[in-house]
Backbone bond lengths (Angstrom), bond angles and torsions (degrees), N, CA, C in turn:
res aa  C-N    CA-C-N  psi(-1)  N-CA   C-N-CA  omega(-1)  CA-C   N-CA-C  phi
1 X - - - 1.452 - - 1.534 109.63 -
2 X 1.480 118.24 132.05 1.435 114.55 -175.17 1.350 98.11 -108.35
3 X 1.612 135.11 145.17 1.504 143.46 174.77 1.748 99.14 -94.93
4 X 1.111 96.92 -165.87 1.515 98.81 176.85 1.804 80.32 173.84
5 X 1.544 111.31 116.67 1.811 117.00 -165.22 1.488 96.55 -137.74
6 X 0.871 140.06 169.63 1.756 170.64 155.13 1.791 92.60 -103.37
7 X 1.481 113.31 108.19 1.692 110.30 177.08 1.735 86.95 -174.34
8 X 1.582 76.82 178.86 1.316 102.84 -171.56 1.768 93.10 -117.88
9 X 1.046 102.19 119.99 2.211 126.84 -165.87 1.675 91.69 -80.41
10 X 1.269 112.92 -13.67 1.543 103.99 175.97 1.948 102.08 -80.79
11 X 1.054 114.69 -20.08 1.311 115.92 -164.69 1.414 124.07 -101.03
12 X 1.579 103.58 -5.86 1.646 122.92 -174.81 1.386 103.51 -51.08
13 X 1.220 121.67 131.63 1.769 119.28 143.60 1.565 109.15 -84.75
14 X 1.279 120.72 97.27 1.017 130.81 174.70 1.495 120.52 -131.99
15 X 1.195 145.74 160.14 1.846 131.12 140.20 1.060 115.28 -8.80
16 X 1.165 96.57 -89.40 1.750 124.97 -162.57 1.373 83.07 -113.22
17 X 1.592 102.61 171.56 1.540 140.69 150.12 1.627 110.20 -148.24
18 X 1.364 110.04 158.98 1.545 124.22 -167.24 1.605 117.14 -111.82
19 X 1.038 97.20 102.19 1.469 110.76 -172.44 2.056 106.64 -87.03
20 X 1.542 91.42 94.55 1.969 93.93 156.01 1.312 105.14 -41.51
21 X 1.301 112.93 110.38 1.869 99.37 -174.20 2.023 86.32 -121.13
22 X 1.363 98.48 -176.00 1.761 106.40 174.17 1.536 103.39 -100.61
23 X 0.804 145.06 179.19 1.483 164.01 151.26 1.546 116.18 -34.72
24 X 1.770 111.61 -43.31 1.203 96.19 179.71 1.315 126.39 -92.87
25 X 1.543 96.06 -19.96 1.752 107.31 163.17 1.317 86.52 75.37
26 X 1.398 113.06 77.03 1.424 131.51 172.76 1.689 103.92 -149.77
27 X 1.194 119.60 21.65 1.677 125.94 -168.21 1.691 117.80 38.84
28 X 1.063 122.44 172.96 1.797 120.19 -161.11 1.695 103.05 -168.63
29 X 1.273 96.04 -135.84 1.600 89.18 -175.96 1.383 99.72 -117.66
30 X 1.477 114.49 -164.56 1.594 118.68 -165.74 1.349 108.11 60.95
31 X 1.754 115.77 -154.15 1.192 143.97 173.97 1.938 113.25 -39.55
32 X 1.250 107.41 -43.67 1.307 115.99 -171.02 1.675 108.40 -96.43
33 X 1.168 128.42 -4.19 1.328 125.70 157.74 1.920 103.81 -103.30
34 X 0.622 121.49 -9.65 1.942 131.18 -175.51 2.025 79.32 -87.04
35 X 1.365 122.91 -62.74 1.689 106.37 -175.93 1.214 113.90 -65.86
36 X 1.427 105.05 -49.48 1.891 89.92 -177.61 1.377 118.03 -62.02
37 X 1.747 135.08 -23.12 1.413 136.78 161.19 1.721 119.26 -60.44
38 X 0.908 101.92 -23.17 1.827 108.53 178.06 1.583 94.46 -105.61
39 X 1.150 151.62 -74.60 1.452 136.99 179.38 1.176 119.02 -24.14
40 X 1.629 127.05 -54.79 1.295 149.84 -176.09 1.351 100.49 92.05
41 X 1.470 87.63 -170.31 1.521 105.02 -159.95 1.722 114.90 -63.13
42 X 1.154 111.62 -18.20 1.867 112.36 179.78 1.568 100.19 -83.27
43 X 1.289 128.88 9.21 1.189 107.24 179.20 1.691 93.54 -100.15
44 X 1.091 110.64 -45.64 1.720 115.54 162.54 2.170 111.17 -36.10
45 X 1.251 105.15 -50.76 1.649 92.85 -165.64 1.484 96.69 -73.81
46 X 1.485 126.31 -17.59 1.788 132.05 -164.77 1.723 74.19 -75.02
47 X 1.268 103.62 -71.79 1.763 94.24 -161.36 1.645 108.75 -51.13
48 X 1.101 146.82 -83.01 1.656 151.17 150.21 2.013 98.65 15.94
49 X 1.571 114.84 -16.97 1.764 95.03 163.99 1.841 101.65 -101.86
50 X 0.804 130.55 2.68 1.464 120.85 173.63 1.227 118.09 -112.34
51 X 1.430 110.27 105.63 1.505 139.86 178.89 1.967 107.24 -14.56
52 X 1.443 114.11 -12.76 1.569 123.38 -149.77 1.653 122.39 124.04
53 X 1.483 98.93 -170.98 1.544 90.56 -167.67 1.731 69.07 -163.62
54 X 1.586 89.60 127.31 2.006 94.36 -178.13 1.570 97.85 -111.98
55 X 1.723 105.46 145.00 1.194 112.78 -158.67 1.961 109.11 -41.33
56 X 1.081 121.39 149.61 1.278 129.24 132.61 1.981 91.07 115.68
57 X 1.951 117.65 -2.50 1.080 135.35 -170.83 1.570 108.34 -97.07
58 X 1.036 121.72 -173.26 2.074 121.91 168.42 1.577 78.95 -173.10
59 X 1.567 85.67 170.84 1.324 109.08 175.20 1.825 90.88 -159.81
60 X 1.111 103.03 -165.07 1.784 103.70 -146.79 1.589 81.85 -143.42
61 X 1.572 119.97 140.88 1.311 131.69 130.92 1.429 106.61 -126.49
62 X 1.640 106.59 -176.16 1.547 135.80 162.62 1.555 109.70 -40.50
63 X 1.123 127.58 174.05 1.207 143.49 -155.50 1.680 103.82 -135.62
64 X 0.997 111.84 -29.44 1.381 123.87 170.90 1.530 116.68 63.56
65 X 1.316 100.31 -113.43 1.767 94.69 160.89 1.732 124.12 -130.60
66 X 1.585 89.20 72.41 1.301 125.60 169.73 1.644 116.74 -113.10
67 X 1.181 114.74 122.76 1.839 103.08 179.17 1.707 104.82 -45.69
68 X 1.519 137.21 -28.28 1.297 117.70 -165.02 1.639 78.49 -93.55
69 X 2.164 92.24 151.20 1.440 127.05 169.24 1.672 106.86 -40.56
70 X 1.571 110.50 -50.43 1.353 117.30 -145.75 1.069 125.01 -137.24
71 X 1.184 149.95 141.84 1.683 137.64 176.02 1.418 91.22 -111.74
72 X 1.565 117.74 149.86 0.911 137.19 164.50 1.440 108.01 -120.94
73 X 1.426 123.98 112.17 1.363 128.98 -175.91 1.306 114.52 -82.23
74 X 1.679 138.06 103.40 1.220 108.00 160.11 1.491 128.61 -116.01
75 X 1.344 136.61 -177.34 1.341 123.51 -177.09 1.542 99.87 -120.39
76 X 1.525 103.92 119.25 1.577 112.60 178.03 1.804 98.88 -86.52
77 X 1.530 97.82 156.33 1.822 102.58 152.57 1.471 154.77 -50.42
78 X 0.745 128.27 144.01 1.575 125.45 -165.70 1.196 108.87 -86.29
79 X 1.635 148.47 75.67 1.252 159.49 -149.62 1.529 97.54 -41.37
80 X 1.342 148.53 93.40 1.809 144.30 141.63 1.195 143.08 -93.97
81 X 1.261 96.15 33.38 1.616 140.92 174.33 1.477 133.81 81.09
82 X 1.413 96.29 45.55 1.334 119.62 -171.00 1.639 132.16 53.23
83 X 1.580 99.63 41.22 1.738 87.10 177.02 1.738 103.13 -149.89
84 X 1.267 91.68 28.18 1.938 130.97 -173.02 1.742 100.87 -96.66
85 X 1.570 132.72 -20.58 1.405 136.08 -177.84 1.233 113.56 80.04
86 X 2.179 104.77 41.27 1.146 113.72 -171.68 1.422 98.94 -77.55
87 X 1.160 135.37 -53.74 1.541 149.66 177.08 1.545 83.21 -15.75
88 X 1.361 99.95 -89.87 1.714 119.20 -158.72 1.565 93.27 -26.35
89 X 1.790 111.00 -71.33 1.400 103.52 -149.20 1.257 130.05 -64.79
90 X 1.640 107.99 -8.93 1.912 134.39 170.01 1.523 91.97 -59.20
91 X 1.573 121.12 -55.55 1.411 112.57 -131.34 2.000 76.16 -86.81
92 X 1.401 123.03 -36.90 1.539 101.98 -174.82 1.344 125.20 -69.04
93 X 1.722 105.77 -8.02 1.619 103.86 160.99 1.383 139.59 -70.93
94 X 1.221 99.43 -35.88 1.347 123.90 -176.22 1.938 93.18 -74.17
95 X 1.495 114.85 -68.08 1.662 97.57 -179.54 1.303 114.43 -48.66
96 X 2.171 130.31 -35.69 1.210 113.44 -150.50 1.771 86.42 -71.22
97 X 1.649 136.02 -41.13 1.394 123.89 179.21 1.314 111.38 -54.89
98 X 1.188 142.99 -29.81 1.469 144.46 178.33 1.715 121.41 -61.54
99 X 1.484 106.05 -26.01 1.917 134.30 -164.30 2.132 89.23 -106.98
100 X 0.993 118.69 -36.78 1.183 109.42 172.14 1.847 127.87 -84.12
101 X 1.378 76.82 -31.78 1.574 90.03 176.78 1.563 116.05 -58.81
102 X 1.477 94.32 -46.62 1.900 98.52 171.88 1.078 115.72 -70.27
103 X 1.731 125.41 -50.52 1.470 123.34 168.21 1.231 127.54 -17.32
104 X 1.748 105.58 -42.23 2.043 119.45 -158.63 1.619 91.34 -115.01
105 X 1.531 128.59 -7.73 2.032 118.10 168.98 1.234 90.11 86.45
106 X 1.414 145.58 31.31 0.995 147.72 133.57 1.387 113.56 -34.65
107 X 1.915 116.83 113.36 1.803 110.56 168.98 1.421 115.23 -119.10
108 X 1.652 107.86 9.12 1.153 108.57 -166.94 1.720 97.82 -149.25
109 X 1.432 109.38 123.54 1.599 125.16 169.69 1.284 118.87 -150.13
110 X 1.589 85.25 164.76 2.153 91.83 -170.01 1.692 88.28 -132.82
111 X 1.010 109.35 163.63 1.505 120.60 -167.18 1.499 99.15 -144.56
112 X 1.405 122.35 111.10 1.244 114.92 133.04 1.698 137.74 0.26
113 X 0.922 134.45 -147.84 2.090 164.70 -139.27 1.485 97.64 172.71
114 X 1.406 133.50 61.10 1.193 138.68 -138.58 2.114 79.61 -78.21
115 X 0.892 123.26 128.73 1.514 129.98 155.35 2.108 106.00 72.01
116 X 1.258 110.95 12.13 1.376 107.15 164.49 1.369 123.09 -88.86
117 X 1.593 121.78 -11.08 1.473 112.69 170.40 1.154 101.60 -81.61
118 X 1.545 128.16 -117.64 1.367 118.01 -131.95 1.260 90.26 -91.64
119 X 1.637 149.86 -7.19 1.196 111.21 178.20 1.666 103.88 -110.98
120 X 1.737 105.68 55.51 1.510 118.39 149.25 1.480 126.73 53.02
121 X 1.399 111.10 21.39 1.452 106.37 -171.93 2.097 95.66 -78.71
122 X 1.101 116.99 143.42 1.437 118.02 163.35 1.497 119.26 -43.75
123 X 1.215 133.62 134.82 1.159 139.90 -159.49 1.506 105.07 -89.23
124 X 1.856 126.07 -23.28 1.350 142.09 -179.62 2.179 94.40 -65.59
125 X 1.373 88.71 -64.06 1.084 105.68 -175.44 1.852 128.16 -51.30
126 X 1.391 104.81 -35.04 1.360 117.20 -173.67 1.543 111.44 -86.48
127 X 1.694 100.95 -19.73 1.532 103.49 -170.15 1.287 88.02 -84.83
128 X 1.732 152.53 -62.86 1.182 154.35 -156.88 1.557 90.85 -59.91
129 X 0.862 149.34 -22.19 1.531 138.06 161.15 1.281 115.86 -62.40
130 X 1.419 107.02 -70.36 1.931 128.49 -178.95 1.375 92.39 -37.32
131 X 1.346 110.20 -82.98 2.085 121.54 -163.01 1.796 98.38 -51.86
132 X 1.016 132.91 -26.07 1.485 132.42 171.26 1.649 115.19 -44.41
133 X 1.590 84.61 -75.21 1.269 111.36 170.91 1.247 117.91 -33.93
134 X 1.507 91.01 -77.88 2.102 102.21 174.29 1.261 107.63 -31.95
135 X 0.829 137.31 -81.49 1.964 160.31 -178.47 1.312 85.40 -14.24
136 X 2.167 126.07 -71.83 1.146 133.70 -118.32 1.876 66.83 -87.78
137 X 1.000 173.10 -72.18 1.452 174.61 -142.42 1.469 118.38 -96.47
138 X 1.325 101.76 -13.42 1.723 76.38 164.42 1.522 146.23 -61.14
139 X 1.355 102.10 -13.46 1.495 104.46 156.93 1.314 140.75 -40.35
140 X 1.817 92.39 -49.98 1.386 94.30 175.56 1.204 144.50 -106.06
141 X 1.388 104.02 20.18 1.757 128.12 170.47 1.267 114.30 -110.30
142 X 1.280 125.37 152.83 1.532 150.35 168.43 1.248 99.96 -46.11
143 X 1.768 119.21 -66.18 1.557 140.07 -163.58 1.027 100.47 -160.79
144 X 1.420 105.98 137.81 1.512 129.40 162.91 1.827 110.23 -121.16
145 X 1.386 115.33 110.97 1.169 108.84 -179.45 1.982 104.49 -110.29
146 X 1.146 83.83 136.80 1.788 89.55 158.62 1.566 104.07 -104.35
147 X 1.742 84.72 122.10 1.681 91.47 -167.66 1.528 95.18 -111.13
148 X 1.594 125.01 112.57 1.267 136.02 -170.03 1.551 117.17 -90.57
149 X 0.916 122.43 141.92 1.812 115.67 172.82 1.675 116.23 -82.55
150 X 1.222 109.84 -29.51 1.246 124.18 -153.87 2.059 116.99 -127.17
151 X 1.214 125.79 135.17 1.299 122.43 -157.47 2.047 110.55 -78.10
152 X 1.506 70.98 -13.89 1.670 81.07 167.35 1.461 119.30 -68.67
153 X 1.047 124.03 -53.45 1.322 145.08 -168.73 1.519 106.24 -68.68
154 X 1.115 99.25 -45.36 1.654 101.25 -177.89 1.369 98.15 -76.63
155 X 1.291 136.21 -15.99 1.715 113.44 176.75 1.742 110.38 -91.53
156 X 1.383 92.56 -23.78 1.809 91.01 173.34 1.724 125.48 -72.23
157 X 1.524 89.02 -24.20 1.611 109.77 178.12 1.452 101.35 -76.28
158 X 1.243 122.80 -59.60 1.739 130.79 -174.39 1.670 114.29 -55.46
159 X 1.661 112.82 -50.90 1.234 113.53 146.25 1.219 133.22 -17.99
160 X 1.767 111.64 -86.59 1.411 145.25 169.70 1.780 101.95 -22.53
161 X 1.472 114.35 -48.33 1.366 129.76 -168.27 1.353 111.58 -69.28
162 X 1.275 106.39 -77.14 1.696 118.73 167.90 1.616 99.54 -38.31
163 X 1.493 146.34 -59.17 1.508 119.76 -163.61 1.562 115.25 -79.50
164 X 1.266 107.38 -13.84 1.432 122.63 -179.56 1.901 109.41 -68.29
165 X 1.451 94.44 -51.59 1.753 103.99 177.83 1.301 101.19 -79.85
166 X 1.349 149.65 -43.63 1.507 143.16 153.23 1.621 104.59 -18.48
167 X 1.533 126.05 -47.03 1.062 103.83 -137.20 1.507 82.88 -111.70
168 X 1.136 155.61 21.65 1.339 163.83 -172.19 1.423 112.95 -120.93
């Protein structure tokens, strides 16, 4: 079952949740400084042993003191007008959180707007990736929520959803 919510991803009761993180996996602003401020500071020293996380990869810590078990960090693309192998590197983020999620018995996740804030990917564009994705795994999760910040996002996502299940 896929959700599609207006929330705050720090607040999910979920497994996991998916943290838009940067490369060095040192938290920042948006979504990925909002988790590392509610996790606290041990979710910062867990990240500080992995060398990085190179775009289109994740890696997984603790959840700390967040209701979800787990963060799954991944690094989305830097939107440069789509002919850079931004597509590709969205769609290998979203599977590399999908390949970890099963690894750790993960049945329950919320996902971000993986790379539509500040590093500008189109929100039309990023959701036909995300809801892809979701779809291509919903089998094997409990719930998959796309947990949105913004009322925009949630109508392109809810959209995105409805023509996707229309067309299946």
């Amino acid at each position: 079952m896929i959700d599609v919510i207006r929330a705050d991803i720090t607040t999910m009761h979920v497994d996991a949740i998916v943290n838009a993180a940067n490369e060095a996996l040192r938290g920042g602003g948006g979504v990925d400084g909002a988790i590392h401020r509610a996790a606290g500071p041990q979710l910062l020293e867990e990240c500080r042993k992995y060398p990085g996380c190179p775009t289109g990869t994740a890696v997984l810590t603790g959840g700390y003191n967040l209701p979800a078990r787990y963060v799954i960090h991944t690094v989305g693309p830097v939107w440069r007008g789509g002919q850079h192998g931004e597509a590709e590197l969205l769609a290998r983020a979203y599977e590399s959180c999908f390949l970890l999620a099963r690894q750790h018995g993960v049945e329950t996740i919320a996902f971000p707007a993986i790379s539509t804030g500040v590093y500008g990917y189109p929100k039309e564009e990023a959701a036909q990736i995300a809801i892809s994705a979701m779809r291509r795994h919903e089998a094997a999760f409990a719930q998959i929520t796309a947990c949105l910040f913004d009322q925009a996002s949630v109508d392109v996502y809810e959209h995105t959803l409805s023509v996707l299940l229309a067309g299946s």
